[in-house]
C-alpha positions as CSV (number, residue, x, y, z in Angstrom):
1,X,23.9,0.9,-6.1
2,X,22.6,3.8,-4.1
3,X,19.1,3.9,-2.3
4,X,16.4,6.4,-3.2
5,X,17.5,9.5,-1.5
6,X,16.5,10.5,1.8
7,X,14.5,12.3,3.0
8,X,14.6,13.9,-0.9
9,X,12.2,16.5,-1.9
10,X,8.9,17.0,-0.2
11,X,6.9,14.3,-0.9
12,X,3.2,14.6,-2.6
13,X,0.0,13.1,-2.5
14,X,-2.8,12.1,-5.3
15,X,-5.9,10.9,-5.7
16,X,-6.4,9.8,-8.9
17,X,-10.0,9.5,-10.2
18,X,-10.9,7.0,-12.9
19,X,-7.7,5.9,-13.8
20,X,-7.4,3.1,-15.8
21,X,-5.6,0.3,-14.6
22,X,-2.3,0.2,-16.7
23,X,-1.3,-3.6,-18.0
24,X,1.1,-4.9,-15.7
25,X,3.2,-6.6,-17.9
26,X,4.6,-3.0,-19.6
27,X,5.6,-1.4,-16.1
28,X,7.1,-4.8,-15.1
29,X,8.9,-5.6,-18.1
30,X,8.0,-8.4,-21.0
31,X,8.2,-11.9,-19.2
32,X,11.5,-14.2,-19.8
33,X,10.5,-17.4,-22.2
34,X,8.9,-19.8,-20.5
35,X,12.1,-22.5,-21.1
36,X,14.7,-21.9,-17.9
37,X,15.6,-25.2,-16.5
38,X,17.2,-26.1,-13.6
39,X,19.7,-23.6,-12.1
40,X,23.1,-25.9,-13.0
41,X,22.2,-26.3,-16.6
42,X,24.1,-24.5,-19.2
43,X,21.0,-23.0,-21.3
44,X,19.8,-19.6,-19.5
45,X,16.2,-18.2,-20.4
46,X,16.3,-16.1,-23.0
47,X,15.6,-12.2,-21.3
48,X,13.3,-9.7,-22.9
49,X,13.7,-5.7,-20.8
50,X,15.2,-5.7,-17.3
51,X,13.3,-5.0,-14.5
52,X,13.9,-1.4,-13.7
53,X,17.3,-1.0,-12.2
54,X,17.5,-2.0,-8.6
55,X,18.3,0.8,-5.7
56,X,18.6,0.0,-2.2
57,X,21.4,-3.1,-2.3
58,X,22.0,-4.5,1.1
59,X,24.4,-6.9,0.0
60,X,27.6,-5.1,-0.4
61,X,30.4,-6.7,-1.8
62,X,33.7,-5.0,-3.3
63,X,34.6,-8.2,-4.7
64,X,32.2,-10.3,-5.9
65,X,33.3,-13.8,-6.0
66,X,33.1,-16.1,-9.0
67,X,30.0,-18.5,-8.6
68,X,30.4,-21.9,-9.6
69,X,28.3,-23.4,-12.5
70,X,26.9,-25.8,-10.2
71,X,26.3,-26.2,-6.7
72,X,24.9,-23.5,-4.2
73,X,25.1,-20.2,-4.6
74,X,25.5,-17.4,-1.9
75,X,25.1,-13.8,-1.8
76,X,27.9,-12.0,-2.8
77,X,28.7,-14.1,-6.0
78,X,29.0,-13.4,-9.3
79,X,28.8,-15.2,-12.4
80,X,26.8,-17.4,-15.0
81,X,24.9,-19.5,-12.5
82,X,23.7,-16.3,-10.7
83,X,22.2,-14.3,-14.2
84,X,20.7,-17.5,-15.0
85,X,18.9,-18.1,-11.1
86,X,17.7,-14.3,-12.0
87,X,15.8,-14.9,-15.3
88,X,14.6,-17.9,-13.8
89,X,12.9,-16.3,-10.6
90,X,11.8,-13.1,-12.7
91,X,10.5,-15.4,-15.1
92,X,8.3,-16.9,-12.7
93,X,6.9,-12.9,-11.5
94,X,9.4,-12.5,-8.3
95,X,11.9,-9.7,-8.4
96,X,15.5,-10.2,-8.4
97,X,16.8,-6.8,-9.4
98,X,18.9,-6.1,-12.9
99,X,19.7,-9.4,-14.3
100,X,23.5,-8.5,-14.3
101,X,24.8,-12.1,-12.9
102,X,25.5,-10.4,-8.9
103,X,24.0,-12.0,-6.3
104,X,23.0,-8.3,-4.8
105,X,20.0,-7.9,-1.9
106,X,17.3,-7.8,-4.9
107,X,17.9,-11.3,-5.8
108,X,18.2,-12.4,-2.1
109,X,15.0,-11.0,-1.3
110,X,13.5,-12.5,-4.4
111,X,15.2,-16.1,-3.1
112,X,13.4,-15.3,0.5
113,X,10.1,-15.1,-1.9
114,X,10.6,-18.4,-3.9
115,X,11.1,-20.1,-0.7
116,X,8.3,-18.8,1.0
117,X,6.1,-19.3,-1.5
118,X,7.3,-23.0,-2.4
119,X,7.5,-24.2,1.7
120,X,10.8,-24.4,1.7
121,X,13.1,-23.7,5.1
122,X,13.7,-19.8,5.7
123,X,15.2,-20.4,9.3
124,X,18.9,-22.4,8.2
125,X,20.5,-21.3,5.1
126,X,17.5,-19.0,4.1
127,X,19.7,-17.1,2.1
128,X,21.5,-20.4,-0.3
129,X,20.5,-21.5,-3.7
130,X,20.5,-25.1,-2.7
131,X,20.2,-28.0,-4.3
132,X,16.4,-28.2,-2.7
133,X,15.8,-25.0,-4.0
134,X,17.3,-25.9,-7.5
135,X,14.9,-28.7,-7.9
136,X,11.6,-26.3,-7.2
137,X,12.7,-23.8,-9.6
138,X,12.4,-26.7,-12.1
139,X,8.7,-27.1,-11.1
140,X,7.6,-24.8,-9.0
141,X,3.7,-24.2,-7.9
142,X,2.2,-20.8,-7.6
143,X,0.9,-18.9,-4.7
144,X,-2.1,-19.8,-2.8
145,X,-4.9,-18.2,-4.0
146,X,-6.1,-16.1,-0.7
147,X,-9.5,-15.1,-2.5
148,X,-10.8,-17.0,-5.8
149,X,-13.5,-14.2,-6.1
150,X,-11.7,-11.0,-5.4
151,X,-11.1,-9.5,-9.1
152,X,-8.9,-9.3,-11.7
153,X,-6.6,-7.3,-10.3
154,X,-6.3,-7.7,-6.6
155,X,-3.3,-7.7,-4.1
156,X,-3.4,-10.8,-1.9
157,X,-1.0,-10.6,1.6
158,X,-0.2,-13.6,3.1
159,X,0.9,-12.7,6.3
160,X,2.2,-16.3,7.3
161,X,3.9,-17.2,4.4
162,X,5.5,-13.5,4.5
163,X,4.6,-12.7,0.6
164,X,2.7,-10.2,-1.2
165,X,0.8,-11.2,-4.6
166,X,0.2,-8.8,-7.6
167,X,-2.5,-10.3,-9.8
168,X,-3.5,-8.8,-13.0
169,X,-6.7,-9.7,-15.2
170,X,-6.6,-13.4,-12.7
171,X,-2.9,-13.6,-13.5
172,X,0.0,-13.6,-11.3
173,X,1.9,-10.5,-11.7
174,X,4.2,-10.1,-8.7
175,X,5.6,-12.1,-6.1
176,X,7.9,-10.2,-3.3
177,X,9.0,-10.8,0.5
178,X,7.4,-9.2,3.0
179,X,7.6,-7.9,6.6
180,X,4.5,-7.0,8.4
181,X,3.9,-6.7,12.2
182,X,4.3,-9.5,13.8
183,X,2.9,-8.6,18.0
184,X,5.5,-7.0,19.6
185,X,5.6,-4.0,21.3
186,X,7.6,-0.7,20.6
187,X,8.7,2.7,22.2
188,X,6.0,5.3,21.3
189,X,6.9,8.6,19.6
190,X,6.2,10.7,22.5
191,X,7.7,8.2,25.4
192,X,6.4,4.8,26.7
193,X,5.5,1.7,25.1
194,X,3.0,1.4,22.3
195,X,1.6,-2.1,21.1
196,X,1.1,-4.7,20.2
197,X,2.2,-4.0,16.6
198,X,-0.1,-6.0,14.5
199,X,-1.4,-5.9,10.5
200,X,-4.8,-6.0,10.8
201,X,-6.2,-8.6,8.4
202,X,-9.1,-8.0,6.4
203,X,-10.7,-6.3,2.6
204,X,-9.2,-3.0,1.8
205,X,-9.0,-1.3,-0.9
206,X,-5.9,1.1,-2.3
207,X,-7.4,4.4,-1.4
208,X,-4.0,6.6,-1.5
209,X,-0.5,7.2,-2.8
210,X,1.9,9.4,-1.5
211,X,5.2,10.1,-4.2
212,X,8.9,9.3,-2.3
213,X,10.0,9.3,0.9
214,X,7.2,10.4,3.5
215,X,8.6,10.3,6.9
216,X,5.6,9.6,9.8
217,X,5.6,9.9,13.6
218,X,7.1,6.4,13.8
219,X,9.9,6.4,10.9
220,X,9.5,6.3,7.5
221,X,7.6,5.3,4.2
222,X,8.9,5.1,0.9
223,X,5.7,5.5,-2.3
224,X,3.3,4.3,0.3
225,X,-0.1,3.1,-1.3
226,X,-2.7,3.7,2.1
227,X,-5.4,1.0,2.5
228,X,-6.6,2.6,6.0
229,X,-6.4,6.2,6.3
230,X,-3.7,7.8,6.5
231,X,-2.1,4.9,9.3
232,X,-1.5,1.8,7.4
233,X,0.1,1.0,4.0
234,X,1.9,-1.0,1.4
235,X,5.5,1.1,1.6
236,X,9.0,0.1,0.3
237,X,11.8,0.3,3.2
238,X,15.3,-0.4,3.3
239,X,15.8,-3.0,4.6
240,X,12.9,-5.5,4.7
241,X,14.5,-8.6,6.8
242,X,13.3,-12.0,7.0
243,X,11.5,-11.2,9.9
244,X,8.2,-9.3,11.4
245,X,9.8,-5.8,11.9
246,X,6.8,-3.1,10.7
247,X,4.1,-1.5,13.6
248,X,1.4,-2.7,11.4
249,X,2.3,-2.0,7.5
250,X,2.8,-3.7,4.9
251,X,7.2,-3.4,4.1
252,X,8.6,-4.3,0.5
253,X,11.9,-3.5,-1.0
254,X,12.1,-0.1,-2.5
255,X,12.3,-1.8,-5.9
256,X,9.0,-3.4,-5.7
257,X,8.0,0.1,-4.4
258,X,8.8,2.0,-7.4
259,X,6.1,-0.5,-9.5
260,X,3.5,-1.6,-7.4
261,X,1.4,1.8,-7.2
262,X,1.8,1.6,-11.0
263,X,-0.3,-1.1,-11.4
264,X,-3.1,-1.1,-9.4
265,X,-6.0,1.9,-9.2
266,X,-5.7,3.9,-6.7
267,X,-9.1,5.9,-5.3
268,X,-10.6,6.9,-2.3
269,X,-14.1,4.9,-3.6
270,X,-12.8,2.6,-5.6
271,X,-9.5,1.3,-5.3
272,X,-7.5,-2.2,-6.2
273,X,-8.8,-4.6,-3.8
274,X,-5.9,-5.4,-1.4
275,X,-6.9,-8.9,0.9
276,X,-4.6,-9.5,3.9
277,X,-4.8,-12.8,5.7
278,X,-3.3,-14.0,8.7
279,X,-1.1,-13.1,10.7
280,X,2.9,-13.2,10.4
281,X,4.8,-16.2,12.1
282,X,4.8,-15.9,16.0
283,X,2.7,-13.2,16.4
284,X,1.2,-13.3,19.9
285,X,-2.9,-12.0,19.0
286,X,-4.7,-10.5,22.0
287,X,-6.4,-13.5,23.2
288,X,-5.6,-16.0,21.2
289,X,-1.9,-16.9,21.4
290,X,0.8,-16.8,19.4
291,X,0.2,-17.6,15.1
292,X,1.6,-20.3,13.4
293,X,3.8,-20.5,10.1
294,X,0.4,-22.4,8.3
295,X,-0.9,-20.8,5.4
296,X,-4.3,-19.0,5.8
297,X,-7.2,-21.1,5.6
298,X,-8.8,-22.1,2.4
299,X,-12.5,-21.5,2.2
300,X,-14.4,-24.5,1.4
301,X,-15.3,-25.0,-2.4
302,X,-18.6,-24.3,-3.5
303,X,-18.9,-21.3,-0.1
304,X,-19.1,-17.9,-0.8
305,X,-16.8,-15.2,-0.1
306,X,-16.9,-13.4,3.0
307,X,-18.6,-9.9,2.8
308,X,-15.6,-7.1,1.9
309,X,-15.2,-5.1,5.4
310,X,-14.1,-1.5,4.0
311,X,-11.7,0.8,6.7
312,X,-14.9,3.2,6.8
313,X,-16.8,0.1,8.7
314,X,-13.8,-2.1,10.1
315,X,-12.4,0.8,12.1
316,X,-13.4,4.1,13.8
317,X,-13.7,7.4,12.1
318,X,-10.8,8.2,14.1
319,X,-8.7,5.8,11.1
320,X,-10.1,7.7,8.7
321,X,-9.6,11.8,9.6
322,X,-6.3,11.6,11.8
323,X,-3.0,11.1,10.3
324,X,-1.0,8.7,12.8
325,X,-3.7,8.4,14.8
326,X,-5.5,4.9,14.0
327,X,-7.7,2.7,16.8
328,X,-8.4,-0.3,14.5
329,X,-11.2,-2.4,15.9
330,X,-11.6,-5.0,12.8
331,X,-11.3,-8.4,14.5
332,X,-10.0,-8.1,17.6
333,X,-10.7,-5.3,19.9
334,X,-6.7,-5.6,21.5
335,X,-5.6,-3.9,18.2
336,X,-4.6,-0.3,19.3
337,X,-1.9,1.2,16.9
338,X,-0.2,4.8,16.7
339,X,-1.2,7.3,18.9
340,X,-3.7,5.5,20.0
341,X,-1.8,2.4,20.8
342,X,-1.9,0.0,24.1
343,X,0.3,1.4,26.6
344,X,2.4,-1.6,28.4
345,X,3.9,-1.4,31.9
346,X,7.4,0.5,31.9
347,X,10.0,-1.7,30.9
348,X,8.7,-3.5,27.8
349,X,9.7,-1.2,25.2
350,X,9.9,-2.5,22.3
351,X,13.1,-1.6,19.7
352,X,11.1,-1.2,16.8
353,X,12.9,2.1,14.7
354,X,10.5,2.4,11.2
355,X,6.8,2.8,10.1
């Protein structure tokens, strides 16, 4: 299937006010019966609507080989086993595309998510429906919870476990792969070397929503949601790898792009809260080293919450009133993004090509 066109009509912004947050469940489709079992079992969940018909397939095959009703599965195949690993993960909130029995890039990505979620190894064989993985989908566990306290709805970024959770009146909603910045350095759009490229942890808030394809200084967005100014957001991209690749946003597939604005509220005073934690896998932070794969840590029970830092106090005014042109001081004064991004020493230019 084709991607969303590019670069496509002139893309527009809004600012809804007071808009009611829809029910996530109707966007995302009626949730498969809870009775999928494990992947080489002959009973298949039984499906209620399709998620909305996948665009941006990175996994292109002209034949699509027959998958085997047990054993691992691999992009690329086709078959019973495969429709029945897609009800199973959409069943349990990730995204794996149509549920058409192809092992397309949807249902990788989804696999990348299950994984990621559930601990399992991403570095060897990230992309097989292994036995190992088999076995989880039989009892899986659900995300971390990043913030207990932080509403209903909410979007909760775990930047090193490399996912992106949806919640929706304290449910989970959502579950996707991720790639955020992960502390390397990049060519700037005017010459030189901009860096490091890091997404700043922190409470946001979705504060704006541009429609399509929005192309930006350093590449391109696709339905970005904005969470600081006009310089960092939630966007779908093609393609989101398995590995830190963004200057500072947050990358999903294009799919997951086409719901997620749908569900959450998005306003300049009061948006969806969106919580980002961490930092991605072997970042290297300005004075502190490079980050672990660890998950964030868990605040101690009975503590409270730590007091929501807004963009209009965690960075300069600068964030706020200058498209592309960010400083973010949040947590570490070494974050320097954009235009007004640390300049490195000629020669380590980073190969960085999107937004």
């Amino acid at each position: 299937m084709s991607p969303p066109p590019w670069p496509g009509p002139p893309a527009r912004s809004r600012r809804p006010r007071g808009r009611a947050i829809r029910t996530a469940s109707a966007a995302l489709g009626t949730v498969f019966a809870l009775a999928a079992g494990l992947l080489s079992q002959a009973g298949s969940a039984q499906a209620a609507s399709p998620w909305p018909a996948g665009r941006g397939a990175q996994v292109r095959e002209q034949v699509w080989l027959a998958a085997p009703l047990t054993g691992t599965l691999h992009p690329g195949m086709a078959g019973t086993a495969v429709r029945t690993l897609q009800q199973r993960l959409a069943q349990l909130h990730y995204y794996p595309g149509p549920v058409n029995g192809r092992f397309g890039t949807d249902t990788l990505e989804a696999v990348w998510a299950f994984k990621e979620v559930q601990g399992l190894p991403t570095t060897a064989g990230a992309d097989d429906v292994d036995p190992a993985m088999q076995q989880a989908l039989a009892r899986p566990r659900l995300p971390r919870v990043l913030v207990p306290g932080g509403g209903g709805t909410r979007i909760e970024v775990n930047l090193p476990a490399e996912v992106l959770v949806l919640y929706a009146h304290h449910q989970v909603q959502l579950i996707t792969h991720i790639s955020a910045g992960g502390g390397y350095y990049y060519r700037c759009p005017g010459g030189g070397t901009c860096g490091p490229a890091l997404t700043p942890d922190g409470n946001y808030r979705a504060r704006l929503f541009v429609a399509g394809w929005l192309r930006v200084a350093l590449g391109r967005m696709y339905n970005p949601v904005f969470f600081i100014g006009t310089n960092f957001a939630i966007h779908g991209d093609i393609p989101i790898p398995l590995k830190p690749a963004s200057h500072g946003c947050v990358r999903v597939p294009v799919d997951v792009a086409n719901v997620l604005y749908q569900q959450v509220r998005i306003s300049q005073g009061g948006g969806t809260p969106i919580y980002i934690r961490g930092h991605a896998p072997g970042t290297v932070i300005p004075g502190r080293g490079p980050a672990t794969a660890a998950s964030p840590r868990r605040r101690r029970r009975g503590s409270r919450a730590p007091p929501r830092r807004s963009a209009s106090r965690a960075s300069p005014a600068c964030c706020l009133r200058a498209p592309l042109a960010c400083c973010l001081h949040a947590r570490n004064p070494g974050w320097h993004t954009r235009q007004h991004a640390w300049r490195a020493p000629a020669g380590r230019a980073g190969g960085v090509a999107d937004g």
